[in-house]
Phi, psi and omega in degrees: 000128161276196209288309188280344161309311190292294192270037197230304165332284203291356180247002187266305161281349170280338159307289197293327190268279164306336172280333185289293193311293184247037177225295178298312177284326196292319178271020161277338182256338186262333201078115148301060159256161194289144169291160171322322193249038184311144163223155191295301207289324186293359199263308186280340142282289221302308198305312175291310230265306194270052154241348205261315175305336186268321199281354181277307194307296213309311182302319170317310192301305178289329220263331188286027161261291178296304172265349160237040194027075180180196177240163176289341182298137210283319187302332191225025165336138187295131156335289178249164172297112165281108208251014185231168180106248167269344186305328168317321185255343179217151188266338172241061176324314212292335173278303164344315169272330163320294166331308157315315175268333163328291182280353148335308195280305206305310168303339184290300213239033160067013216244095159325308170339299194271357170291323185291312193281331190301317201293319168321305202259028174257299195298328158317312137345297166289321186295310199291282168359260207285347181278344191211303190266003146307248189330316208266327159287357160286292138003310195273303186239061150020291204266311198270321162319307168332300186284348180267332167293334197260355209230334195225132192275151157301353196214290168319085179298125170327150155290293185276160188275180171271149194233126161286174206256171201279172187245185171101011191278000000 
């Protein structure tokens, strides 16, 4: 795939998935309107929490495009394994920030609802994760997963990134 497909792709989907997910659904529960029990700090967390969660999904979004010439959309996968970036420290960035902005809004806007839907969809998230998209990058990439799997947690971000080792020593 080239480049402008890869981002023309990636941006088509992060609209439809992610726009769904932590955009559309979060506001059929809340109107992102504020709750009764609104607080400054939850205004102000919540508020940092979805602006450090957008910037990640977006950097996620741009790095499965540039660097691996595709998209996160299952229809349209990256070439190569993408191991840089937030990818170095975590293995599933990309839920991490969905995750983020849910609860992010929940903290913004006061809303038990979205505390209940982000926890559906963190567990959703985990089912896939290891029922699907885990076996299927051990499948796609053979020679590399493994050791990026062996290096980098799924959920838990490293403090330092991971450099995988060269290969051909």
């Amino acid at each position: 795939m080239d480049r402008n497909s890869a981002l023309i792709g990636s941006a088509a989907f992060l609209v439809l998935a992610p726009g769904t997910v932590a955009g559309l659904i979060p506001w059929l529960i809340t109107h992102w309107r504020f709750g009764d029990d609104v607080s400054m700090s939850g205004l102000i967390i919540g508020g940092i929490v979805i602006a450090l969660s957008l910037a990640l999904l977006v950097e996620c979004f741009l790095r499965f495009a540039v660097h691996g010439n595709g998209t996160p959309a299952p229809i349209a996968p990256t070439g190569k394994l993408v191991v840089s970036g937030a990818y170095a420290r975590v293995r599933n960035p990309m839920y991490v920030a969905v995750s983020g902005l849910i609860f992010g809004q929940a903290l913004l806007f006061a809303s038990a609802g979205l505390i209940a839907y982000g926890i559906v969809i963190w567990l959703a998230f985990v089912i896939f994760v290891l029922n699907y998209e885990e076996p299927r990058l051990r499948r796609a990439f053979p020679d590399d997963y493994p050791e990026y799997f062996a290096n980098v947690p799924r959920w838990r971000p490293r403090f330092s990134p991971w450099r995988p080792s060269a290969r051909g020593d």
